[in-house]
N, C-alpha and C positions, 0 to 999 in steps of 0.2 A: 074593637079590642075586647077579648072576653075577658068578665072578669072569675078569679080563681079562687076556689074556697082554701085557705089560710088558718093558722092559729097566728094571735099574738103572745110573743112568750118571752122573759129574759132569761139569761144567760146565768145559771147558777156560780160561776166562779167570777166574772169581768161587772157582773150587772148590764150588760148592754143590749138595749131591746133586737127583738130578731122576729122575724117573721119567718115563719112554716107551710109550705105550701101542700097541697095536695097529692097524691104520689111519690114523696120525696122518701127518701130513705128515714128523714128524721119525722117525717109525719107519723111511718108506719113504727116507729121505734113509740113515739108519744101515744098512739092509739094502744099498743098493747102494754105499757107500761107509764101513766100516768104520773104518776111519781118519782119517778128516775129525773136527776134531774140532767139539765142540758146545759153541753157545753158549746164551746165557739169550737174552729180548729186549732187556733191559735192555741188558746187553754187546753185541748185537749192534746195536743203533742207536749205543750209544759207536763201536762201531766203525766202523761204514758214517758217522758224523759226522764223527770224523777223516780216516777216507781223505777226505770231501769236501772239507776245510778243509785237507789238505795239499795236494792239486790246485788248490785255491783259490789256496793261495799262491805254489804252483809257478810255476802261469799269471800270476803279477804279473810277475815278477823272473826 
């Protein structure tokens, strides 16, 4: 079994450790932006959910 070059990283909204593999979409997101931080899927749909239901509400009122 080969092994894969990886980062270890947590999760800026949950705290929960995560491993980064090589080639991965979030590898290449973390190589050209270092300081963005990461999130899970989970967190990230709460998130992209909110932002849409605060626009939502905006656009009422």
């Amino acid at each position: 079994m080969a092994d894969f070059f990886y980062y270890d990283a947590v999760f800026k909204c949950c705290k929960q450790p995560y491993r980064i593999y090589a080639g991965s979409e979030s590898f290449q997101a973390l190589k050209e932006n270092k300081q963005a931080p990461i999130v899970c899927d989970d967190c990230s749909d709460r998130i992209r959910f909110e932002a849409i239901m605060n626009f939502m509400h905006g656009a009422r009122g």
